[in-house]
C-alpha positions in Angstrom: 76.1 96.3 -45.1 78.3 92.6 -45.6 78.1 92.4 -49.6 80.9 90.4 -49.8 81.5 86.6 -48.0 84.7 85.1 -47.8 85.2 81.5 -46.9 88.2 79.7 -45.4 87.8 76.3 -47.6 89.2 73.4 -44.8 86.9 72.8 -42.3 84.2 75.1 -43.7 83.7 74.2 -47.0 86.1 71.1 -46.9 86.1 68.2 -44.6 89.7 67.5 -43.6 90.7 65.2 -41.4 94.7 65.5 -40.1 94.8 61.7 -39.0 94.0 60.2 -42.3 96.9 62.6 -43.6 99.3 60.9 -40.3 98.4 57.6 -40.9 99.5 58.0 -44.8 102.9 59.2 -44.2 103.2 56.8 -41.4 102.4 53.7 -43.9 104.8 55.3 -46.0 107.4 54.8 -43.3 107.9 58.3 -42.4 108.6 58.0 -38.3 106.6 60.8 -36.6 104.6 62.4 -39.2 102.2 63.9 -36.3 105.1 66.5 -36.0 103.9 68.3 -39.4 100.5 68.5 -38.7 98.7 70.9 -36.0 95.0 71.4 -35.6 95.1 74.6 -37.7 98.9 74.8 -39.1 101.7 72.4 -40.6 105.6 72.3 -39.9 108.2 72.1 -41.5 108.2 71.8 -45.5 104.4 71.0 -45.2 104.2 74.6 -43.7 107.0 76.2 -46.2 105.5 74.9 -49.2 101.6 76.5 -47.9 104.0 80.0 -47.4 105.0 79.6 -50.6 108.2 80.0 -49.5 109.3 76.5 -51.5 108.2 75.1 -54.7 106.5 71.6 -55.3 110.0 70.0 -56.2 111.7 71.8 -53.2 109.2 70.0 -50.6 109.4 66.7 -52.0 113.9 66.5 -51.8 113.0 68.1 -48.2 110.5 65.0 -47.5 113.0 62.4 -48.7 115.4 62.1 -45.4 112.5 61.5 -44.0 111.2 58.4 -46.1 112.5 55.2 -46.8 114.4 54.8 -50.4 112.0 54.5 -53.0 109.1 56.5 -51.8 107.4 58.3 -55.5 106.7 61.6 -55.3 102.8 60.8 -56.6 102.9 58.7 -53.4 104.1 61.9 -51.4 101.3 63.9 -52.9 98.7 61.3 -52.7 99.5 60.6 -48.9 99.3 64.4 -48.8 96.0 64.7 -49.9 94.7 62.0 -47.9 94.3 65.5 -44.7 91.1 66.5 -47.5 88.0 64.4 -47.4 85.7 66.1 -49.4 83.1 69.0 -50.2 79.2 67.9 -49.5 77.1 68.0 -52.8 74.8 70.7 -50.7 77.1 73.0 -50.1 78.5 73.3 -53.5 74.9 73.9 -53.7 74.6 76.9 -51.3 78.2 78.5 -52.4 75.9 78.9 -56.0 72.9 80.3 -54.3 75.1 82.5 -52.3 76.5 84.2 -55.1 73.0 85.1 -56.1 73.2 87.5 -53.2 76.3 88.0 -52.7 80.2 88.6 -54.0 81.6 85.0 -52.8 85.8 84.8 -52.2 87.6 82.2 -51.1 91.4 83.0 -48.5 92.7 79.7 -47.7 95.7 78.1 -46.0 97.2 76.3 -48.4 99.2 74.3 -51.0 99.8 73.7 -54.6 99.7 69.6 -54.1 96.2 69.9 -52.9 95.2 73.0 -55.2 95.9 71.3 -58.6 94.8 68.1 -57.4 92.2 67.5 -54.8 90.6 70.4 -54.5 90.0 71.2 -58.1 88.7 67.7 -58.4 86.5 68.3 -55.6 84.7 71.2 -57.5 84.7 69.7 -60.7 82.8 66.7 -60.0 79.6 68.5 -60.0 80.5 69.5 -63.7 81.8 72.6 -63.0 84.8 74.1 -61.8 86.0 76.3 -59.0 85.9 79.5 -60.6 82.1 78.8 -60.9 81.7 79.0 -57.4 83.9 82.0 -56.0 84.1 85.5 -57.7 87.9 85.5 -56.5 90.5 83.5 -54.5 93.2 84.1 -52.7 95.9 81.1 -51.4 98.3 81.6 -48.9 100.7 80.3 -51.1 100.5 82.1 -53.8 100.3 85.6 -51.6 103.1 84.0 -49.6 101.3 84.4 -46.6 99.3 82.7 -44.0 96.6 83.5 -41.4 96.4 85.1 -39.1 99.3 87.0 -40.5 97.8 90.0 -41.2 99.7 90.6 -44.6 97.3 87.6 -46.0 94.3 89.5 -45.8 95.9 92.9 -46.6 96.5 91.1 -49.7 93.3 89.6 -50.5 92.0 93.0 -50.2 94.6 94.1 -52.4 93.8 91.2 -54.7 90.0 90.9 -54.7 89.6 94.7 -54.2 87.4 94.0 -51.1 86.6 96.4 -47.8 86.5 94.6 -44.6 83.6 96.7 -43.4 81.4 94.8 -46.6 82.6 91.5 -46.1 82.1 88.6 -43.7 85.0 86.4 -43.1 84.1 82.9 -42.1 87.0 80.6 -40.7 86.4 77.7 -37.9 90.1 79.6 -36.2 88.9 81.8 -33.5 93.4 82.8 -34.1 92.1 83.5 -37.9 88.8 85.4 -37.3 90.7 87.7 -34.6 93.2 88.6 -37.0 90.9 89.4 -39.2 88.5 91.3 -36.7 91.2 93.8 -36.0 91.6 95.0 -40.0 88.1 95.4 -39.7 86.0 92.1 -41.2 83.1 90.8 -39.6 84.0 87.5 -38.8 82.2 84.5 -38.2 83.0 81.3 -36.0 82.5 77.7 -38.3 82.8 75.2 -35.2 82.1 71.9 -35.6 78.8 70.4 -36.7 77.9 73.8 -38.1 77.4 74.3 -41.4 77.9 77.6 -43.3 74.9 78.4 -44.9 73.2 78.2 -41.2 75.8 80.9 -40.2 75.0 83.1 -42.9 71.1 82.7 -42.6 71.7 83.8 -38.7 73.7 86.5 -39.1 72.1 89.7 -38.3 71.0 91.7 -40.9 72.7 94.9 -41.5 
């Protein structure tokens, strides 16, 4: 029986797009930003900061060799967030009617910039705010962890108090959902061009 769903939140939820966030740091002057950025993981201090293994302050002193003299740290943050397009009205939409049915979590990959930034903005603009749509979250981070490392999810079942046998994990990482497959979710592929609440409505019924 899934009772619980839990959502990766870029490229499920969110639409990201990595070369917006490259083509930022490269008008900023940075030489080679593509280095930072993989299809599914970051480098560098963009990766430590998402490990939560450096603080916001520590990430932009280990950006600066990198960027001509001058460069703001709102202008770090703001090319940054450029990798985050935005969450479609609808499926703010669906995340509410999900929660009718079931408990709704978010486990994401990723960073404070964007967290305190973006992505609450994103959730608010419908009036709300993000706790309204998720009965619990969980950022790699904060657990000072990221998929597929298997500590990320032992920890969101730590945190959330969630069994993997209840709970489908949806994540558009075939690296993330095998992880997650072998502590015992049910897992779910987001590719592109799908949207969520068509994965859920196809799922077989338990």
């Amino acid at each position: 029986m899934i009772n619980n769903l839990l959502f990766d939140l870029g490229g499920v939820i969110m639409d990201i797009c990595k070369d917006n966030c490259v083509a930022a740091f490269r008008e900023l002057g940075m030489d080679r930003p593509e280095r930072f950025f993989g299809e599914f993981s970051q480098q560098g201090p963009f990766m430590q900061l998402e490990a939560g293994q450096i603080g916001v302050d520590e990430f932009h002193a280990a950006l600066r060799p990198c960027l001509p003299e001058g460069v703001t740290d709102a202008q770090i943050d703001a090319a940054f967030c450029r990798f985050l397009t935005g969450i479609p009205a609808e499926r703010l939409d669906a995340l509410l009617q999900l929660r009718r049915r079931f408990k709704v979590y978010l486990l994401s990959n990723t960073n404070p910039v964007m967290w305190h930034s973006r992505i609450a903005d994103e959730f608010a603009k419908r009036g709300k705010t993000i706790t309204d749509y998720f009965n619990g979250m969980v950022t790699s981070f904060e657990a000072r962890a990221l998929k597929p490392d298997a500590e990320i999810f032992r920890y969101a079942e730590r945190t959330l108090g969630i069994v993997p046998e209840e709970t489908l994990f949806i994540d558009d990482s075939r690296a993330n959902l095998e992880a997650a497959a072998r502590l015992g979710f049910h897992t779910a592929l987001a590719a592109p061009g799908t949207e969520f609440a068509d994965i859920i409505a196809a799922y077989p019924k338990q």
